[in-house]
GUZA-361463 format. One record per residue: residue in one letter; x, y, z of N, C-alpha, C in turn. Coordinates in steps of 0.05 Angstrom, whole numbers, plus 32768, in hexadecimal, padded with zeros to 4 digits. Atoms other than C-alpha are relative to their C-alpha. Example, Ala and Ser with C-alpha at 12.3 -4.5 7.8 and 13.67 -1.06 7.14 Angstrom:
A80127FE8800080F67FA6809C801280188000 S7FF07FE87FFF81117FEB808F7FF18016800E 
! end
This chain:
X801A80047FF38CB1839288527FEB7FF77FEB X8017800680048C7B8397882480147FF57FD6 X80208008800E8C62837987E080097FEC7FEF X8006800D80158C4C834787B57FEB7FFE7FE4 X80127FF580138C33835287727FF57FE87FE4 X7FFF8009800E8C118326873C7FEC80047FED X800D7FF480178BF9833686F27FF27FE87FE7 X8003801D800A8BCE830C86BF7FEF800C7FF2 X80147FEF80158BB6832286847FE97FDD7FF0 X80228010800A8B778302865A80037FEA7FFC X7FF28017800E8B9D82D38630800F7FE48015 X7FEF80137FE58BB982B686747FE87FF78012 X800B80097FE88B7B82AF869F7FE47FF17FF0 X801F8016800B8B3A827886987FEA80157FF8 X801B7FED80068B0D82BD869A8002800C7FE8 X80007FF180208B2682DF865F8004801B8016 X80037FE67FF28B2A831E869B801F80068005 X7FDC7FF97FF08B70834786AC7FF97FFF8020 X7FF77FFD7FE68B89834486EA801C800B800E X7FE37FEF7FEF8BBA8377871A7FF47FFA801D X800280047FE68BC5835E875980128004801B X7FE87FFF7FE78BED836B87A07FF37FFA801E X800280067FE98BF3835C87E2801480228013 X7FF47FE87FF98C0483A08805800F7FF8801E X7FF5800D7FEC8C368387884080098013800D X7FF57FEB7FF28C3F83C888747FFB7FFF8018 X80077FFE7FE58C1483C788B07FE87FF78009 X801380157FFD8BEC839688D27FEA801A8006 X80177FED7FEE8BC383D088F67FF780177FEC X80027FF380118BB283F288BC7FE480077FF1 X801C800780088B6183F388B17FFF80117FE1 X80097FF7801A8B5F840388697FE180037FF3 X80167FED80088B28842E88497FFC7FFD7FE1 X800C7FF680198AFB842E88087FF880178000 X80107FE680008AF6847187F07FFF7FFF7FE4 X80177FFC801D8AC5848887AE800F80158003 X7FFB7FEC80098AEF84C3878A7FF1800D7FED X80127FEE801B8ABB84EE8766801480037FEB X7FF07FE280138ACE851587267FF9801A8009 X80067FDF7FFD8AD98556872D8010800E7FF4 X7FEE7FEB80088AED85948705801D80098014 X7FE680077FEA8B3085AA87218004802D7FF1 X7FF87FE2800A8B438601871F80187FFC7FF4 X7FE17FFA800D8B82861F86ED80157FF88015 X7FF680017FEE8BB68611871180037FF28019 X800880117FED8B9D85E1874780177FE88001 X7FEC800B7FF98BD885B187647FFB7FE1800F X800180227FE98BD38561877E801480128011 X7FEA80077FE68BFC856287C17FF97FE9800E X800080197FE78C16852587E67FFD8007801E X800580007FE78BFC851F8829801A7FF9800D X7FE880127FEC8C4384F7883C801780108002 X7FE57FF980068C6F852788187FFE80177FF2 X80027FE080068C7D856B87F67FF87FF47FE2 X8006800280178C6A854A87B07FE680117FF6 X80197FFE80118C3F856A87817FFF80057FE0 X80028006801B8C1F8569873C7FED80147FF8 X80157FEF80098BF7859787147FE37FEC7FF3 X80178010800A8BB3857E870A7FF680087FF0 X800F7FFE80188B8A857B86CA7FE7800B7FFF X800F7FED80028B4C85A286B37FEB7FE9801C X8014801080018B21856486C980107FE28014 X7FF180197FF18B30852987017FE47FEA7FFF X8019801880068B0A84DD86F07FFA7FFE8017 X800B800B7FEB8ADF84C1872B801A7FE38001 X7FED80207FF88B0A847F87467FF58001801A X800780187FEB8B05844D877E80237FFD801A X7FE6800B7FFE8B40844987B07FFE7FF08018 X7FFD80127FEF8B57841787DE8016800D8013 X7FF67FEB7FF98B718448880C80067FFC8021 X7FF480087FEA8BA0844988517FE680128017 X80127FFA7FDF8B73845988A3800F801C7FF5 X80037FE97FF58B7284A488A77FEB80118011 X80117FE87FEF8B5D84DD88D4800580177FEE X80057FE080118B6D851588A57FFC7FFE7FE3 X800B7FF6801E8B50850F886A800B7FF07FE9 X7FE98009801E8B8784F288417FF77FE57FEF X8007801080118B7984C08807801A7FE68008 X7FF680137FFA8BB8849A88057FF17FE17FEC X8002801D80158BA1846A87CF80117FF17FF7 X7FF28020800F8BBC842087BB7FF47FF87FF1 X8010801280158B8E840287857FE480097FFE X801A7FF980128B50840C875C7FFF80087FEC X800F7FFA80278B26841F871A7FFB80208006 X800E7FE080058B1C846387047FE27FFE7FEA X8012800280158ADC847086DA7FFA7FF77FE6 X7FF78004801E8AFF84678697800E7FDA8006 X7FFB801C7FF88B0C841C86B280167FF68000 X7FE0800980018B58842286C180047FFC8021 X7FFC80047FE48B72840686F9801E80078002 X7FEA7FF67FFC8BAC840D8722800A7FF28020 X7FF880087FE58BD683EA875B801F80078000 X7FED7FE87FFE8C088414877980077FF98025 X7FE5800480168C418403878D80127FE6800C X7FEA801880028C7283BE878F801480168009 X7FE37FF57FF68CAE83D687BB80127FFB7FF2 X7FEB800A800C8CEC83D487968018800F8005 X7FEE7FF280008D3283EE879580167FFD7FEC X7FEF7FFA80108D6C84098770801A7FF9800D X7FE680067FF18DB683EE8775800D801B800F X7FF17FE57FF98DEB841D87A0800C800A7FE6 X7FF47FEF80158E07843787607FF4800B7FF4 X80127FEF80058DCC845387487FF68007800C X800D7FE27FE88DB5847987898016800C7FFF X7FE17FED80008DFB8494877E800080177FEE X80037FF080118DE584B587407FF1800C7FFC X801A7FF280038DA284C5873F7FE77FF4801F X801180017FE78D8384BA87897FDF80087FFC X801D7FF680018D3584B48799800380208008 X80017FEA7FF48D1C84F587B27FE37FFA8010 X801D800D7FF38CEB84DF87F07FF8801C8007 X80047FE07FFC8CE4852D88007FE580067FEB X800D7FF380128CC5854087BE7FED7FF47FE9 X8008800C801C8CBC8509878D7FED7FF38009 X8013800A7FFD8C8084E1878280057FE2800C X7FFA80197FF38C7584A187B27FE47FEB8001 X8015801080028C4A846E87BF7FE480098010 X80147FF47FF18C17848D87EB7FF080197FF0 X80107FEA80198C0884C887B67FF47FF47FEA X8008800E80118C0C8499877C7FE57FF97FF4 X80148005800A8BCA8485876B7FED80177FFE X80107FE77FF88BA484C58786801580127FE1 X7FF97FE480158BD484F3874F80017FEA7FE3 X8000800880118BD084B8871E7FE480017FEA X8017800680138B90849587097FEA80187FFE X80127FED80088B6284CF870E7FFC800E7FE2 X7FFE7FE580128B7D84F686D3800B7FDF7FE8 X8000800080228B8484BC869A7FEC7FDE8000 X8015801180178B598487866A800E7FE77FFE X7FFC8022800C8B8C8452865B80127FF98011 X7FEB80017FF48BBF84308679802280067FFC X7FE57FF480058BFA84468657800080177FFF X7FF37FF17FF78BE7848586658003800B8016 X7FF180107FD78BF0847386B2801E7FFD7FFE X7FE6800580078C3284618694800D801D7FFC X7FEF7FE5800F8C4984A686777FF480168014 X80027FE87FEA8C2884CD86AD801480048013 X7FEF80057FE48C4884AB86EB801F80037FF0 X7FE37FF3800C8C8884AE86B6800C80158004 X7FFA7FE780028C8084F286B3800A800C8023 X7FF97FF97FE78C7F850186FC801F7FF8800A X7FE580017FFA8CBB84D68705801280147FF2 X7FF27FF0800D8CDC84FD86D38007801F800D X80017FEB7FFC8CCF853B86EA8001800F8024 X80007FF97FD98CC2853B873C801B7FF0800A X7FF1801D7FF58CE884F487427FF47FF1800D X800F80187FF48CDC84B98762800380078022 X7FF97FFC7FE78CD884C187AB80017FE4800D X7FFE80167FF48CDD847587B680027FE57FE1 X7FFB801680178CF28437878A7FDC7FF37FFD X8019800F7FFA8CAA841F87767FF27FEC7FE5 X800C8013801A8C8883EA873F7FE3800A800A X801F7FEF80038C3C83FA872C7FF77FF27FE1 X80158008800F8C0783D886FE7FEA800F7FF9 X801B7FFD800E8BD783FA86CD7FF87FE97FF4 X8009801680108BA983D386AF7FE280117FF1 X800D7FEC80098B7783EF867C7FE37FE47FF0 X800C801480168B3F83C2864A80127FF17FE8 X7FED7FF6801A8B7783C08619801B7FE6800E X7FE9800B80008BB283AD864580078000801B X7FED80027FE48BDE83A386868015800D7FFB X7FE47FF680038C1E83CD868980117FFF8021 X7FF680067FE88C4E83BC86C2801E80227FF6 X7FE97FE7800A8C7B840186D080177FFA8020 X7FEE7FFD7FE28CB9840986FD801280118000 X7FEB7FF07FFC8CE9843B871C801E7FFD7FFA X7FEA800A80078D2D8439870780178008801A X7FF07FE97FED8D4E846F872D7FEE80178008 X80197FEA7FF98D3584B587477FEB80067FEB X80127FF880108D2084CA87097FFE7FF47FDA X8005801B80118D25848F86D27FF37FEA8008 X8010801680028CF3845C86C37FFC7FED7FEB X8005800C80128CDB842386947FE97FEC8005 X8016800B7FFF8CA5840286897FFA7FEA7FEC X80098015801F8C8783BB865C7FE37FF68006 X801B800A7FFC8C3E83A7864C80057FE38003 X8004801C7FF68C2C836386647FF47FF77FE7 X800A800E80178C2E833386287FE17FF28005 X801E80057FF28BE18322862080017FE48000 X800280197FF38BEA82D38633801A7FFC8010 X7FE880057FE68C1A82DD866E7FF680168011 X7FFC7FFC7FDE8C2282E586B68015800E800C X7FEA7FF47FFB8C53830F86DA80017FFD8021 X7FF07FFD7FE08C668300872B801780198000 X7FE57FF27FF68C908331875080008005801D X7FFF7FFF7FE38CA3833887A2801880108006 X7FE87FF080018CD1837687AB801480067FF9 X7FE77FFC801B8D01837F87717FF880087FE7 X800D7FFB80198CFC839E8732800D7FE67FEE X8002801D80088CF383658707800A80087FD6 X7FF67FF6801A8CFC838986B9801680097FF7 X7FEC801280008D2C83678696800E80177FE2 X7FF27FF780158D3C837986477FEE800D7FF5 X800A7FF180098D2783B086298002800C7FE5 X7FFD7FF980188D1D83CB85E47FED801E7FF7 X800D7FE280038D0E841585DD7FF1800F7FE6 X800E800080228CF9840E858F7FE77FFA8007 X801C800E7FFF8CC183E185AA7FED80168013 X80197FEE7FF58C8F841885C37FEB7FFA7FF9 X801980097FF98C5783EA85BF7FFC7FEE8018 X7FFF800E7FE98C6C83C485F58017800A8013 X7FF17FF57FF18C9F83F1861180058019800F X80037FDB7FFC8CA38433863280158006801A X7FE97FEF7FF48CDC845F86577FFC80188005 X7FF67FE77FF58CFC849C8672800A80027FE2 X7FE97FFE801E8D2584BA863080157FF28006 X7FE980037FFD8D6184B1865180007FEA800F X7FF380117FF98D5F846E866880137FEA8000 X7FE7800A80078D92844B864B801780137FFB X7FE97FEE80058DBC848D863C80038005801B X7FFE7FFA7FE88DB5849F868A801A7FE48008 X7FF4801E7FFC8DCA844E8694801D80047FFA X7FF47FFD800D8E02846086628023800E800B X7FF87FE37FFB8E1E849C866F800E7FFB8028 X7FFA7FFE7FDF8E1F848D86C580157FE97FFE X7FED80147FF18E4A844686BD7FEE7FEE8001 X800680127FF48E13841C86CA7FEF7FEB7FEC X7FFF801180148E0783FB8689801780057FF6 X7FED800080158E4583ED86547FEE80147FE4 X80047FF480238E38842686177FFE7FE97FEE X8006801380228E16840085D880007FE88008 X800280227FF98E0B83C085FF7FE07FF87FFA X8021800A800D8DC983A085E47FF97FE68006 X80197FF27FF68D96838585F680038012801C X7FFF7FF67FE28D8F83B986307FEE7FFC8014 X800E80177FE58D81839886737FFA80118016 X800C7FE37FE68D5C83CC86A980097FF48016 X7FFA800B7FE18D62839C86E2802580057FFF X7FDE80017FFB8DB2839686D28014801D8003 X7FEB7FE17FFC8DC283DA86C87FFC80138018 X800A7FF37FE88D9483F986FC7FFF7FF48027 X800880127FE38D8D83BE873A80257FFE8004 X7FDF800A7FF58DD5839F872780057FED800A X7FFD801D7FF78DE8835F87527FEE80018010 X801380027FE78DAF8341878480157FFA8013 X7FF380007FE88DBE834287C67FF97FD88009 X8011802180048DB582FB87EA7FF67FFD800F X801D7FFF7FEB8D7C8314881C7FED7FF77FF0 X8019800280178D54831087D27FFB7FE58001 X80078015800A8D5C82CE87D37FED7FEC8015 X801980087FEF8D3182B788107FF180118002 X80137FF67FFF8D0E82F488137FE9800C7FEB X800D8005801E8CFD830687CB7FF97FEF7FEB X7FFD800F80188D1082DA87997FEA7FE2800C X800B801D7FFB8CED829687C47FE380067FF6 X80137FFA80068CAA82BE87BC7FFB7FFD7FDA X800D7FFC80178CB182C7877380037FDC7FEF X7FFB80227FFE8CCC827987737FE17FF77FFE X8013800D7FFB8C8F8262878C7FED80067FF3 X801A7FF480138C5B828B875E80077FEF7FE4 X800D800C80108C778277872980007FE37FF5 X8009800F7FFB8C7D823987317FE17FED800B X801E7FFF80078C37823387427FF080027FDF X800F7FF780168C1E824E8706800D7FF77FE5 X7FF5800B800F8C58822F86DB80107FE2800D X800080137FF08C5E81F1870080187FEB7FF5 X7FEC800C80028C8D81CF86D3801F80067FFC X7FDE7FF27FFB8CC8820386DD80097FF78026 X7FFB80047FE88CF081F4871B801D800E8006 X7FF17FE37FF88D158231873580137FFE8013 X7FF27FFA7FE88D4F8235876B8001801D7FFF X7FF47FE37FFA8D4F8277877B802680038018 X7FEE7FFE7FEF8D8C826787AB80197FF97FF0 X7FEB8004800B8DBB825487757FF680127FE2 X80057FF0801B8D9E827387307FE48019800C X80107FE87FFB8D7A82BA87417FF7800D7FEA X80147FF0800B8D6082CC87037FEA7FEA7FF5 X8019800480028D1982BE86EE7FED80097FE7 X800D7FFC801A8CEA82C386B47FED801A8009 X800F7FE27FFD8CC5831086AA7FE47FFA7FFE X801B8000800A8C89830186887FFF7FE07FF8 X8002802380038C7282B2868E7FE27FF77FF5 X8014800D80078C3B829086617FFD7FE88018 X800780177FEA8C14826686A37FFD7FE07FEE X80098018800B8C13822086927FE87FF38000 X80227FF77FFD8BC1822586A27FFC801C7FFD X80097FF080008B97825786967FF78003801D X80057FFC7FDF8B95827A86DF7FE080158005 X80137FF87FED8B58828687087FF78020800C X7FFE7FEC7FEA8B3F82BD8734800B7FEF8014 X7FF780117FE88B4C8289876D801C80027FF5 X7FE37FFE80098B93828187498018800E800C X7FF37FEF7FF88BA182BF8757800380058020 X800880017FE68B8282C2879D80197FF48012 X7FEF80147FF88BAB828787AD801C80047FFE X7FE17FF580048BF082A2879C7FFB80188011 X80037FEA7FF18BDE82E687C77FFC7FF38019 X8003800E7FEA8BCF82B487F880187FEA8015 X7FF280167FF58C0C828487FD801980058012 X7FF07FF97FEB8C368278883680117FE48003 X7FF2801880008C5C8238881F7FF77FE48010 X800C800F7FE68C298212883C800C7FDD7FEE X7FF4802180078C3F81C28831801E8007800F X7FE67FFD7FFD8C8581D9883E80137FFE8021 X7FEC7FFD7FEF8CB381D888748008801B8007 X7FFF7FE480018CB6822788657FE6800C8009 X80157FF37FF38C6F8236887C80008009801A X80017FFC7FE68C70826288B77FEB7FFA8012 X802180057FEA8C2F825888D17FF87FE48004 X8009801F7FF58C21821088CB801A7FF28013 X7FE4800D7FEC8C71820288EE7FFD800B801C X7FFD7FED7FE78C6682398920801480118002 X7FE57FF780058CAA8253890A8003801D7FF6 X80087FDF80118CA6829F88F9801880007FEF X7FE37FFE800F8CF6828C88E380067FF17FF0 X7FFE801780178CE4826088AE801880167FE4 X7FF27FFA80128D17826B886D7FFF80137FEF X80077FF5801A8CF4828988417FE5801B8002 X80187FE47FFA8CBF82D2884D7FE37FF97FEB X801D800980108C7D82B788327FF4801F7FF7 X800A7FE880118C4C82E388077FE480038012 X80187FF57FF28C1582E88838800D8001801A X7FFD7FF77FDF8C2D8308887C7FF1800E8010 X801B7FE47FE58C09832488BA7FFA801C7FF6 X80087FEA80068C18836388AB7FF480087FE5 X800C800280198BFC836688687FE48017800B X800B7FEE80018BCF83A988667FEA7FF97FF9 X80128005800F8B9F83958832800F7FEC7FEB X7FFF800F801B8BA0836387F27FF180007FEB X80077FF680158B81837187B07FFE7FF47FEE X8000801480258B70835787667FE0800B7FF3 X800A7FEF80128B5A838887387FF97FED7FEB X8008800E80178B30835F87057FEA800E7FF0 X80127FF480198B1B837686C37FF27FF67FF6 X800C800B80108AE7835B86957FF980157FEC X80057FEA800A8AE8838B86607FE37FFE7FEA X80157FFB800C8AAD8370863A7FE88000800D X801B80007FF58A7D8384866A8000801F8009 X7FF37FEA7FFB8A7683CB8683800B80048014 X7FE47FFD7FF18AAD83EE86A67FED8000801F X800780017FE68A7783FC86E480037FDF8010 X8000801B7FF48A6C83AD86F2801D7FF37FFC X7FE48012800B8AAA839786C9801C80038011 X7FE480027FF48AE683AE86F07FF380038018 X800380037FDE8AE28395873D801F7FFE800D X7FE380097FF68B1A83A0876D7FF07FF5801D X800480167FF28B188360879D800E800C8012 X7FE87FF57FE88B34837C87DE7FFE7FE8801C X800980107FF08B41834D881980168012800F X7FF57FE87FEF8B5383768856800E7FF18011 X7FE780107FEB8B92835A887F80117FED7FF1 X7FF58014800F8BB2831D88737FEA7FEA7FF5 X8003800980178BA582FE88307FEB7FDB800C X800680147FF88BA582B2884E7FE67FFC8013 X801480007FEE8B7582C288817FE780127FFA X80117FF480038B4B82ED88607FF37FFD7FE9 X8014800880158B1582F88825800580117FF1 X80037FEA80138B16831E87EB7FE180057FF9 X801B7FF680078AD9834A87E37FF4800F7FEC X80077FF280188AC1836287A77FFA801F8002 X80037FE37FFD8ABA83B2879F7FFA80087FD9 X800E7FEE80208A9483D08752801280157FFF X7FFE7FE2800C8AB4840387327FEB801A8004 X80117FF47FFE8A77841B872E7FEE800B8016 X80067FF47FE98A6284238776800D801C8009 X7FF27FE07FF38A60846A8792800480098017 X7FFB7FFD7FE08A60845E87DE80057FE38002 X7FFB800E7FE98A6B842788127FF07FFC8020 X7FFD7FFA7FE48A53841288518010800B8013 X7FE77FF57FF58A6D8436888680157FF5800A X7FE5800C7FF78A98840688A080197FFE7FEE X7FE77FFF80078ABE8403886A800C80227FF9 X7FF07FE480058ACD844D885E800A800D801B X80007FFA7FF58AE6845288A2801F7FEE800F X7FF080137FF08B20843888D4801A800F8002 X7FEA7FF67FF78B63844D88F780117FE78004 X7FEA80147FF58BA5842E89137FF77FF38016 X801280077FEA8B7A8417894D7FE87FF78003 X801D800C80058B4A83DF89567FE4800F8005 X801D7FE480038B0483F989557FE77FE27FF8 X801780127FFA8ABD83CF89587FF0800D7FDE X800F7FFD800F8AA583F6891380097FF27FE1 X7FF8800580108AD783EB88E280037FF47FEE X7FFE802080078AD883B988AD801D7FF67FFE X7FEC80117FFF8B2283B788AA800A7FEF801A X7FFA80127FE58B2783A288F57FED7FE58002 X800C801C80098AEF837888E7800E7FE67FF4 X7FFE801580128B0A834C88B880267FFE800D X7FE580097FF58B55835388E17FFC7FF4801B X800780057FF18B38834289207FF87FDA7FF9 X7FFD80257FF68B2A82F28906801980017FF9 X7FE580017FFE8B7282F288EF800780058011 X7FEE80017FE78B8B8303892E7FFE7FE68012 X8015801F7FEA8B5F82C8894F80157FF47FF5 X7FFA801380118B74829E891980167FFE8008 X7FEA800380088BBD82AF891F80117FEF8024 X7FF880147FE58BC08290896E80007FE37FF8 X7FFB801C7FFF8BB8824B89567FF67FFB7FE4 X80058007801D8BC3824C890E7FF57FE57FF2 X80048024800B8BC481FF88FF7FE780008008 X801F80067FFF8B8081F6891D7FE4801B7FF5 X80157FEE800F8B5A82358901800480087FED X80027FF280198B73824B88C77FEE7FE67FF0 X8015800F80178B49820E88A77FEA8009800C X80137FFE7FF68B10822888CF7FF8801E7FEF X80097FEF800B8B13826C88B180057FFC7FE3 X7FFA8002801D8B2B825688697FE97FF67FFA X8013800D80078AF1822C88677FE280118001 X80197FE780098ABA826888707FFE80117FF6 X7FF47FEF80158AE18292884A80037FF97FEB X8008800D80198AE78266880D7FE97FFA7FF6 X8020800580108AA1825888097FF3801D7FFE X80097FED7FFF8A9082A3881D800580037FDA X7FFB7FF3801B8AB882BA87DB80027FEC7FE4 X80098003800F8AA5828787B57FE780057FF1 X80127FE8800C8A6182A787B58003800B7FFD X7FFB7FE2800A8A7582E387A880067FFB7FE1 X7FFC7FFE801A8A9482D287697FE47FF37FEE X8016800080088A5182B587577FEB80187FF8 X800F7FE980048A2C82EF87708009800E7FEF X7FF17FEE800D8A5C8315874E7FFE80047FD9 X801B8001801A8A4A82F387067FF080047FFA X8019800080058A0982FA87137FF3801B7FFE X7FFE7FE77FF68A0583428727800A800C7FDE X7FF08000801E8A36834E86DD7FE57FFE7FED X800D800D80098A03832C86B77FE880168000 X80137FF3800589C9835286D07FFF801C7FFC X7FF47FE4800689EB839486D37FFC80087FE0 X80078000801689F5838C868C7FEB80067FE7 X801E7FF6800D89B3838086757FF68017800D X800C7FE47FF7899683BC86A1800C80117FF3 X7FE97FE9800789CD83EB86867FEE80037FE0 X80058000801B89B083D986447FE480137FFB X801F7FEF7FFF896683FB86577FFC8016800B X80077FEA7FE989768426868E801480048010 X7FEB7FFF7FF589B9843586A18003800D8025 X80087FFA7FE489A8845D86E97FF17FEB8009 X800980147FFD897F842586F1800D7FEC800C X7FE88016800589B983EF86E6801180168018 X7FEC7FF77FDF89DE841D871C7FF98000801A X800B80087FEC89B18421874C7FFD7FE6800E X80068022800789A783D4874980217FF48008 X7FE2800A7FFD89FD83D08749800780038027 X7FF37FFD7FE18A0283F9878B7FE47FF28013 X800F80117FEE89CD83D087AD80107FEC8005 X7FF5801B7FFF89EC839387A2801A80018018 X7FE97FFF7FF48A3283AD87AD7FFD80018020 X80077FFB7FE08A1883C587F67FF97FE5800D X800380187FF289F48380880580197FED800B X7FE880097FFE8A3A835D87F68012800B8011 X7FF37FF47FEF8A5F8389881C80008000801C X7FFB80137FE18A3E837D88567FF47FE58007 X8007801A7FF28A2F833A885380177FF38006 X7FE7800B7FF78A7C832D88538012800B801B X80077FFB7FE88A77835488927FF07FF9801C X800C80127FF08A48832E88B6800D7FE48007 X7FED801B7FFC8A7582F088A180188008800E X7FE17FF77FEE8AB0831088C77FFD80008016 X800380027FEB8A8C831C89027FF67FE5800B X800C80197FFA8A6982D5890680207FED8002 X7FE8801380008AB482B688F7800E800E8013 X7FE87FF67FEC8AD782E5892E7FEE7FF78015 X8007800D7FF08AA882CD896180017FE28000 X7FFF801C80058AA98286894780207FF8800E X7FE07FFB7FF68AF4828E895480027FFF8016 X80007FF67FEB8AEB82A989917FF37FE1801B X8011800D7FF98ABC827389A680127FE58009 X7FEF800B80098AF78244898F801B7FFB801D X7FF67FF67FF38B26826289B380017FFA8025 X801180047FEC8AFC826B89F4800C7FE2800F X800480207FFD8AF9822089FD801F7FF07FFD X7FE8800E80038B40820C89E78010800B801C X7FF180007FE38B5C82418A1F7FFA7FEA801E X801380087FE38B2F821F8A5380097FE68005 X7FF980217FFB8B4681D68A4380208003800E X7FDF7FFD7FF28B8F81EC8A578005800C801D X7FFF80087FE28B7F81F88A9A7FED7FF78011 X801A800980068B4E81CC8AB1800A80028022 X7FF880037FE88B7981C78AFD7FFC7FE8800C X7FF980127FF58B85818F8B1F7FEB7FF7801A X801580097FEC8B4181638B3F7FE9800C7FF6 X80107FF8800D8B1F818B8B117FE37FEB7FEC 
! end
């Protein structure tokens, strides 16, 4: 079902900013929620518990404020996917992945107890500073609870990007993102050769190559040691229209003069210097593609049984792109860009670190349309849209591209002045942040409702010509 993930450190993009990004692919009806996590002291003894599952963690003296991009509830529950914590680490959680049958043979998830994607961020980012040690935390939990689901996961810190992944229940490995490269991935663990000396760019379970070893599923003393080969093992050949075409097409995009069959050669480059320095749009645009030119595009053929599982689908929950600017401060500097639904049809909206509320629409929404919400809002023109794709999706791309290209204006501009205020009068410079943030928030709310009636308007008029009756 779900995800597509893409990473892009400084050295790789025109801004000089990191970037962790996904497309969360679960459930169209899904009105996703911004929620503001204070800090707060925490008692001796005091326990995370998953809302999904018997997992838990012992929590630390002290939990950071963070931001999450969090699933429709009625009870309370967090359920976070992406955002900045105070200390300006981010986090997108989690790239579906899995382990071959010979390693669930040996060391099986544990979906009962171990930590999953729905806890993940809530027992992660709160409690650390950098991103590797996001890495050795969530390590630790695997280690110790297990994994309760095969999952990939992006810190990203001022410093660095670290891409981590599950191996088995309770082995992992992890590599920082070289700083002038890019990394694609669409449901597979993608880390390749590993070097356990290199602990500046590498990080593990102890026993992941002796586990490997020891079970059968590497050769003893074979070098370099390869995670995907010992842990995944052979692809299947669903990967190859449903995974592998997605990571085809990214990077190709972004390395334009490689030319990939995924249908005859299945492996692929880890970490790729782009042959441009990539964009925010860049990125946007790959979270967005659906093979459009192609013969494989579902939406512009009408064909839902086109070849190949594009990277922007209906159901698509939310979409995301955590962007850093670390020489500005962490309140203005790290924004997570959320566009609520599907990617193609929708906007990415800027959200501050530093904001400590929301309009209410967006801290609100269920599995069930609803007139307040902003995620029904902004799924409600996608649905229009998706009756007569060929003639509206340029109708909403085109108010949506200009929408967020102000934004990223405003969004400079806003940076900029933040900055200087911070420098005289930091409450000041906040006050001044969450104004803004609030104006933006709902002005890309007003644009949702002006484009779902426009739609509608659209619509209206096209049913009407198709039966006009005869002498009419």
């Amino acid at each position: 079902m779900p995800c597509t993930t893409i990473l892009a450190a400084p050295g790789a993009t025109s801004d000089g900013a990191f970037y962790i990004s996904r497309n969360e692919d679960c459930s169209p009806d899904d009105a996703k929620r911004l929620v503001y996590h204070p800090s707060r002291d925490n008692a001796p003894g005091a326990l995370f518990r998953s809302f999904r599952n018997d997992f838990t963690w012992p929590l630390p003296p002290h939990s950071l404020a963070y931001l999450s991009v969090s699933d429709s509830a009625t009870d309370g529950a967090s359920e976070g996917e992406a955002g900045f914590n105070e200390a300006g680490v981010g986090i997108t959680a989690t790239e579906t992945i899995a382990m071959s049958p010979e390693t669930a043979k040996v060391d099986p998830y544990l979906p009962q107890t171990g930590v999953i994607e729905d806890a993940l961020e809530d027992s992660v980012l709160p409690f650390i500073r950098t991103a590797r040690e996001g890495v050795l935390l969530l390590g630790s939990q695997c280690e110790k609870a297990g994994a309760g689901e095969g999952c990939g996961v992006a810190f990203v810190d001022s410093d660095e990007i670290w891409w981590f992944e599950t191996c088995s229940g309770h082995t992992w490995a992890a590599a920082r993102l070289p700083r002038d490269c890019c990394y694609v991935t669409a449901n597979h663990a993608r880390l390749q050769a590993f070097d356990p000396e290199n602990t500046e760019n590498f990080l593990s379970s102890p026993n992941l190559i002796s586990f490997a070893e020891e079970k059968g599923l590497w050769k003893k003393g074979a070098r370099p040691f390869n995670v995907r080969k010992a842990y995944v093992g052979e692809d299947l050949k669903r990967d190859t229209y449903y995974n592998f075409a997605r990571n085809r097409v990214l990077i190709e995009k972004y390395c334009p003069s490689l030319r990939l069959k995924p249908e005859e050669d299945m492996s692929f480059p880890v970490f790729m210097k782009p042959e441009r320095k990539l964009s925010f749009h860049d990125i946007a645009s790959g979270l967005r593609n659906h093979y459009e030119g192609t013969d494989s595009d579902p939406y512009r053929t009408g064909n839902p049984k086109t070849a190949w599982r594009p990277i922007s689908v209906f159901r698509c929950s939310q979409s995301h792109i955590l962007q850093l600017k670390p020489w500005l401060p962490t309140a203005c500097g790290a924004v997570t860009w959320v566009s609520w639904g599907m990617p193609s049809l929708g906007v990415f909206v800027p959200v501050f670190q530093g904001a400590k509320w929301f309009p209410k629409p967006y801290g609100v929404g269920t599995h069930d349309s609803d007139s307040v919400s902003a995620g029904w809002a902004f799924r409600k023109v996608q649905t229009l849209a998706m009756l007569d794709y060929g003639a509206l999706e340029p109708v909403v791309r085109l108010a949506w591209d200009a929408w967020e290209r102000e934004a990223e204006e405003r969004v400079d501009l806003i940076q900029v002045r933040y900055a200087a205020k911070a420098k005289e009068n930091v409450e000041s410079a906040n006050r001044y942040l969450q104004t803004e943030s609030d104006r933006i928030l709902e002005d890309a709310l007003r644009r949702a409702d002006a484009l779902a009636n426009e739609l509608m308007t659209l619509l209206t008029r096209k049913v009407s010509a198709r039966f006009p009756f005869n002498g009419a």
